[in-house]
NUGUZA-255984 format. One line per field, with one value per residue (C-alpha): x, y negated, z negated; residue number from 1. Coordinates in Angstrom, 1 decimal. Layout:
// NUGUZA-255984
u [X/...]
v [Y/...]
w [Z/...]
nr [NUM/...]
***
This chain:
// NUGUZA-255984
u [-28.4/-31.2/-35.0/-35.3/-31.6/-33.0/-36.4/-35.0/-32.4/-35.2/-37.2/-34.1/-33.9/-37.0/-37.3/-34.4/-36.3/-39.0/-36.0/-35.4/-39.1/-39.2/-36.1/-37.5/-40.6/-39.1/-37.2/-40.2/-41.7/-38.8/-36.6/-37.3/-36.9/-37.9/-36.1/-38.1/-36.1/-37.3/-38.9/-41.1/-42.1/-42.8/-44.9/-46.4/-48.1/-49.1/-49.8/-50.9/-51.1/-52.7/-51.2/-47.4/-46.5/-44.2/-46.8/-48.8/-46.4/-46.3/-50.2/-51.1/-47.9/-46.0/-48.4/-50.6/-47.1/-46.1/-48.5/-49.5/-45.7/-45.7/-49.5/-48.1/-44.2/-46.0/-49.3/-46.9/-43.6/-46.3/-48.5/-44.7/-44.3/-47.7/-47.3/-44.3/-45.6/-48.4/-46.7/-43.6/-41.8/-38.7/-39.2/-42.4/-44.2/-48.1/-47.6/-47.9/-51.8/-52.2/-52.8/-50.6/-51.3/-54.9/-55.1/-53.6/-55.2/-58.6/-57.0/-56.4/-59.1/-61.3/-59.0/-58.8/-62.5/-64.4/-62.4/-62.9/-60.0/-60.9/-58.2/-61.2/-62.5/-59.5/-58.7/-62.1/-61.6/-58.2/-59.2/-61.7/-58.9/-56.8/-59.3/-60.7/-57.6/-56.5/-60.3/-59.3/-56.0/-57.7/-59.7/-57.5/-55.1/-58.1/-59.5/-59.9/-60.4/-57.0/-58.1/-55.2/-51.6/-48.6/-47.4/-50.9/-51.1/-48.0/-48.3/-51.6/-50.8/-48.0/-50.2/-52.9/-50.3/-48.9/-52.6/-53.2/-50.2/-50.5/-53.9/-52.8/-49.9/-52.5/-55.1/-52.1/-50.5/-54.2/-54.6/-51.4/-53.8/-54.5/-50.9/-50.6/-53.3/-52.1/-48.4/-48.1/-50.1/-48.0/-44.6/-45.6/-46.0/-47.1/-47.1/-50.3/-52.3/-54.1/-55.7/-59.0/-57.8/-56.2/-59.5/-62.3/-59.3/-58.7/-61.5/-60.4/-56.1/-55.8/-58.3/-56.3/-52.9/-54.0/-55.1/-51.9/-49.8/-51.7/-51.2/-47.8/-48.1/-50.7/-48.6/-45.1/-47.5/-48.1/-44.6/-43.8/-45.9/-49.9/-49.9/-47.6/-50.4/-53.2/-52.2/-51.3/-54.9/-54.7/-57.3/-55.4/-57.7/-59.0/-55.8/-54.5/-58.2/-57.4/-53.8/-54.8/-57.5/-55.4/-52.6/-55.6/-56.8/-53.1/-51.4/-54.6/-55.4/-51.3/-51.4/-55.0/-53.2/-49.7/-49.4/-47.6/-44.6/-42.4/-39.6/-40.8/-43.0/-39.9/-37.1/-38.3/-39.2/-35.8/-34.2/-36.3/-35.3/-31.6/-32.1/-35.1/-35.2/-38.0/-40.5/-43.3/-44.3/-41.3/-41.4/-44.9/-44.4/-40.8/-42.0/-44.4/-42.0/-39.3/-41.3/-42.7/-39.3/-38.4/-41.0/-40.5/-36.9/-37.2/-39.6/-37.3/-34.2/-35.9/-36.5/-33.2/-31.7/-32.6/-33.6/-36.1/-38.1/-38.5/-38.0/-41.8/-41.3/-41.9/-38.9/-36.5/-37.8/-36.6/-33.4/-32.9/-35.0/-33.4/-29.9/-31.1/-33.5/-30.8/-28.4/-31.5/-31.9/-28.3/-28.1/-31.1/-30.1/-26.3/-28.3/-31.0]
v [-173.1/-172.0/-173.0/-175.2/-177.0/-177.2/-178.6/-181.7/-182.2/-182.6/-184.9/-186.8/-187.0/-188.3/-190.4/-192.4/-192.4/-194.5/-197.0/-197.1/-198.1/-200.4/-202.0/-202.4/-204.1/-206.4/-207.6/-208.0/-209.9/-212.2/-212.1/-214.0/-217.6/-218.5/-216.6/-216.7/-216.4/-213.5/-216.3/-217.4/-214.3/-213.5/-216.4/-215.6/-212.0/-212.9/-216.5/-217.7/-221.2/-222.3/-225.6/-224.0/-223.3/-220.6/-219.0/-219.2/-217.2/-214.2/-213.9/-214.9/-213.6/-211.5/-209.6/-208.0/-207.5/-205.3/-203.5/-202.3/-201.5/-199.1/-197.4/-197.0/-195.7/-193.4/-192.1/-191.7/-189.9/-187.4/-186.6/-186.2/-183.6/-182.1/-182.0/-180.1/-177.6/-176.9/-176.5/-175.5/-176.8/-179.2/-182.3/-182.6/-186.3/-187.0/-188.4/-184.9/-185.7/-188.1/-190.5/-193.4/-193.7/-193.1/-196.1/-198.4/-197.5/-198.1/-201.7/-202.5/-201.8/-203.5/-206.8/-206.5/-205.0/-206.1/-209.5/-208.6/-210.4/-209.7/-208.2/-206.8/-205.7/-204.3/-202.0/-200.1/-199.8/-198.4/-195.8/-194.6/-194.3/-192.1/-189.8/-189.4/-188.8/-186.3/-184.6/-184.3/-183.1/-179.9/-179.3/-179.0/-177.1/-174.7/-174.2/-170.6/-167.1/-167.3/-170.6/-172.9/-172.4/-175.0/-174.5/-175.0/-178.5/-179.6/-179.7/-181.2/-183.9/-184.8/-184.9/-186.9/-189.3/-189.6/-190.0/-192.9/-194.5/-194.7/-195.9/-198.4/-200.0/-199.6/-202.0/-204.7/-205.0/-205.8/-207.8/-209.9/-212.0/-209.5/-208.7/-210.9/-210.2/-206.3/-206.8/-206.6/-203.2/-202.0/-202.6/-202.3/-205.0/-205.7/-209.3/-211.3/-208.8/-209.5/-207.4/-207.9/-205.7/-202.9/-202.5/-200.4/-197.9/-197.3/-194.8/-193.0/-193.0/-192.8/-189.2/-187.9/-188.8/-187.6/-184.3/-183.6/-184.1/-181.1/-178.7/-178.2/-174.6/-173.6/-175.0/-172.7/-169.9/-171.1/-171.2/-167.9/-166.4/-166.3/-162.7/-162.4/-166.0/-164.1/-161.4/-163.7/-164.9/-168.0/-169.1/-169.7/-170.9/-173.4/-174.4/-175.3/-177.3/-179.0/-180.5/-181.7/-183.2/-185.2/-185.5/-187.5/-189.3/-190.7/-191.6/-192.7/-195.1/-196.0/-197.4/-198.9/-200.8/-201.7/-200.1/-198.3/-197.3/-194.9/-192.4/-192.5/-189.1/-187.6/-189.0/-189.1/-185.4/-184.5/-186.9/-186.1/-182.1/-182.8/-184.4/-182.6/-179.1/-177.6/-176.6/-178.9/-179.6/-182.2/-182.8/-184.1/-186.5/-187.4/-188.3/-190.6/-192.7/-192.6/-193.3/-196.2/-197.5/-197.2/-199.3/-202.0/-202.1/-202.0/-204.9/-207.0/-206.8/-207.0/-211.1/-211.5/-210.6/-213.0/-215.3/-217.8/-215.3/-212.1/-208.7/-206.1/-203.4/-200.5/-202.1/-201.5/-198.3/-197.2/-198.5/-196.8/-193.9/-193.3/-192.3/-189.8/-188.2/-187.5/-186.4/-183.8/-183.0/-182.0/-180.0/-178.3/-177.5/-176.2/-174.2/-172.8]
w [-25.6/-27.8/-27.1/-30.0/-28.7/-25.4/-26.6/-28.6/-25.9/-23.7/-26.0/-26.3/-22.5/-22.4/-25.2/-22.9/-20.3/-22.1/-23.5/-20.0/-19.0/-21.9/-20.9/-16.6/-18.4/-20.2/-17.2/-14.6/-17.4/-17.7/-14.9/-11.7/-10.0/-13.7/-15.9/-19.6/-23.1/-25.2/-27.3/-24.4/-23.3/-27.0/-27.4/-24.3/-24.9/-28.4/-28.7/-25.6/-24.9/-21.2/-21.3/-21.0/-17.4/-18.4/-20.1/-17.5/-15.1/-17.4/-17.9/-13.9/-12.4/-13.6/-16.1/-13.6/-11.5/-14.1/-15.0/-11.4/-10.5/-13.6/-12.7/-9.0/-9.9/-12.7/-10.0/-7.0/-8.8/-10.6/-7.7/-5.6/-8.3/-8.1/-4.4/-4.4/-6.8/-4.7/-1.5/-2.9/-0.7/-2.4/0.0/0.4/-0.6/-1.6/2.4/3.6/3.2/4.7/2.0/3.2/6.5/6.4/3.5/5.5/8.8/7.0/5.4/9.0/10.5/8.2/8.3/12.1/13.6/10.3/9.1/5.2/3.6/0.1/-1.8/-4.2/-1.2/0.5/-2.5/-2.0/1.9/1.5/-1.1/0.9/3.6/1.3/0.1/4.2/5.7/2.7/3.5/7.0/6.6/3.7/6.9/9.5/7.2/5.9/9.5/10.6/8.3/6.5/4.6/3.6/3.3/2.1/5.8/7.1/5.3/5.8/9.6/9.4/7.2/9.6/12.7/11.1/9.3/13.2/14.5/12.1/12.7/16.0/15.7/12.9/15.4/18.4/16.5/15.2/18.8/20.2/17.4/16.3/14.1/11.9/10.8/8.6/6.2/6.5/5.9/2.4/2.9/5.4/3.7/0.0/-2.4/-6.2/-5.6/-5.5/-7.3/-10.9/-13.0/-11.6/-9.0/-11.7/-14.0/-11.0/-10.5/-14.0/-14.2/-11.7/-12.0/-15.6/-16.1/-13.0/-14.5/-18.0/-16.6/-14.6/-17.8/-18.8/-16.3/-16.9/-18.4/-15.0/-12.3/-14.5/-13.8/-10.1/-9.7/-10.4/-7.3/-7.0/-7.5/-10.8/-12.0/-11.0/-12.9/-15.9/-15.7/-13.9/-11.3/-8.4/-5.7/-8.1/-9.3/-5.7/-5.1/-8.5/-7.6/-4.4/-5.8/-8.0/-5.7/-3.3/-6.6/-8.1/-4.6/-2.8/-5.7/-5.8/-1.6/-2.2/-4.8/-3.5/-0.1/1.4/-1.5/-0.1/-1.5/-4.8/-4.8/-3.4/-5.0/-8.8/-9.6/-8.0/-10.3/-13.6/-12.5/-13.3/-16.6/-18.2/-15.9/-14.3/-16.5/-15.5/-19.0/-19.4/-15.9/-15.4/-18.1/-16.8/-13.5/-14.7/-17.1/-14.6/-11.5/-13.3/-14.7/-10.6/-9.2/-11.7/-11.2/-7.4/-7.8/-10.1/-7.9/-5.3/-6.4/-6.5/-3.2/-0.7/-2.9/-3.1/-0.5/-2.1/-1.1/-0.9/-3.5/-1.0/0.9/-2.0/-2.8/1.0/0.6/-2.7/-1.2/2.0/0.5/-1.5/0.8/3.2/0.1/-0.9/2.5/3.4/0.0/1.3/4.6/2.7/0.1/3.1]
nr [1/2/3/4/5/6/7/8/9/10/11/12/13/14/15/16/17/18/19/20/21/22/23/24/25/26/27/28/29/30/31/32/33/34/35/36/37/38/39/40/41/42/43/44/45/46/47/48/49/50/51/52/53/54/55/56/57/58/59/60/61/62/63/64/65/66/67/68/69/70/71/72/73/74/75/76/77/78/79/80/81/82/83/84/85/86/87/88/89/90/91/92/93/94/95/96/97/98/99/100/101/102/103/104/105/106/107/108/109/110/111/112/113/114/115/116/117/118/119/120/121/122/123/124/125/126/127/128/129/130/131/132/133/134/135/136/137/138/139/140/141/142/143/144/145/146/147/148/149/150/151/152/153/154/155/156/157/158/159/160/161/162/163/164/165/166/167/168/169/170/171/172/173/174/175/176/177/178/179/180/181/182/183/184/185/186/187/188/189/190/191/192/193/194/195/196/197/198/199/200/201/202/203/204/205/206/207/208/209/210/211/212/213/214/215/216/217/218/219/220/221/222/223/224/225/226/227/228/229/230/231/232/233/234/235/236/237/238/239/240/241/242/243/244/245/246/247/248/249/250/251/252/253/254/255/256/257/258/259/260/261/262/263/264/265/266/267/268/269/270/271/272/273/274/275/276/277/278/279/280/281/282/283/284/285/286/287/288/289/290/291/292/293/294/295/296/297/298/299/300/301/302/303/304/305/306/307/308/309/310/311/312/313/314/315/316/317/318/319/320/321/322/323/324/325/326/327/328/329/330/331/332/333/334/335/336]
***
């Protein structure tokens, strides 16, 4: 296969994935315990009329629903990528820092110890969480003369992820009142939300997820070994401090919004690598249409199954997730 055959296969590729995304939008716009005609949901986004209750659904409901299942799918599948570039490491998940469980041990505590209840409010606390447990974990993992290493971080992420866990189930069990205004947190939802809640983050997840769709040609370098990058030219100290900074940035802003998501910064850049390769210019930009096409399928069906209650979106992304974590797993361990 020549370059050029290899390049528009890949923009093919991707251009499906976008049908794809397309497609998973349309159907958490219409689908639910009210399903819409493509006439109402037409009528809705360009002619919209306050007095029409199914109108109404799209623009308070499901609107905002959409939209934050596609910002968290597309932050969380391209900082899973990011991660894994940085520690190079196939399995590893933007929860090796400590993002989740620092977020939601900071949502807990402040719905617990402080009683804020503010969803506004919560969003702030539990980004602060993310980006303080991530700190922590850089350094615990950069501690000593040798500075940090993937195998340095990795451990550290996974005792302070273990340390705020504990500390998260400590504070719920001495506090039962408090689980309820935490559960969504804990098991990952996009429901409830509006768009009040989407616009303070955008300054901060849509620079970081511009600028990671543009590293693809540093983090190729990376990949080849710091000393053959270094001698390409490329910064690699600064490089490193770069991802993790937008690894913190993407996934910390992804929990504060919906929670605690799982599988998808794992799963997704495993799955964009079979279909567009693994030269992380297509693959950046892969992970984010396919993570977000993920999240708002796993949100849709998830409406469906137990219906009228309604399945949390980081609940079907576990059960999608856990199948093919052990099926990347055991073709680790066969290939290791």
């Amino acid at each position: 296969m020549t370059a050029i055959t290899a390049i528009h296969t890949r923009a093919g590729r991707l251009l499906a994935g976008l049908l794809l995304l397309a497609t998973a939008l349309a159907a958490s716009l219409s689908l639910g315990q009210t399903n819409l005609a493509p006439t109402t949901l037409m009528a809705a986004l360009t002619a919209f009329d306050p007095s029409n209750t199914q109108h109404l659904i799209v623009a308070d409901s499901r609107l905002p629903r959409a939209v934050i299942a596609g910002l968290v799918g597309a932050a969380l599948a391209v900082a899973g990528a990011l991660m894994q570039a940085l520690t190079r490491n196939p399995l590893a998940s933007p929860a090796i820092f400590g993002v989740n469980a620092g977020a939601v041990f900071a949502i807990v505590v402040a719905s617990t110890v402080l009683t804020v209840s503010a969803l506004s409010q919560l969003l702030w606390v539990g980004l602060a969480g993310a980006f303080g447990a991530a700190l922590l974990v850089f350094g615990l993992g950069s501690a000593g003369d040798r500075g940090p290493s993937p195998l340095r971080l990795v451990l550290a992420g996974a005792a302070v992820s273990a340390l705020f866990m504990a500390f998260t189930q400590a504070l719920l069990v001495t506090n039962q009142q408090g689980l309820d205004s935490v559960l969504f947190w804990l098991a990952g939802s996009v429901a409830g939300r509006s768009l009040d809640m989407v616009y303070p983050t955008l300054p901060l997840l849509l620079p970081a997820l511009a600028l990671s769709l543009t590293l693809g040609r540093a983090i190729n370098l990376l990949a080849s070994g710091d000393q053959v990058a270094q001698g390409l030219g490329q910064n690699v100290v600064g490089l490193k401090l770069l991802l993790g900074v937008l690894v913190v940035c993407l996934a910390g802003t992804a929990v504060a919004l919906a929670g605690n998501v799982g599988f998808v910064g794992l799963i997704v850049p495993h799955m964009v690598r079979s279909w567009l390769g693994t030269d992380h210019r297509w693959l950046l930009s892969g992970s984010a249409v396919f993570g977000a096409a993920l999240v708002l399928m796993a949100d849709t069906l998830g409406r469906f199954l137990i219906m009228p209650q309604e399945i949390p979106v980081g609940v079907m992304t576990a059960l999608i997730g856990t199948p093919v974590f052990i099926l990347l797993a055991r073709r680790g361990l066969n290939h290791g």
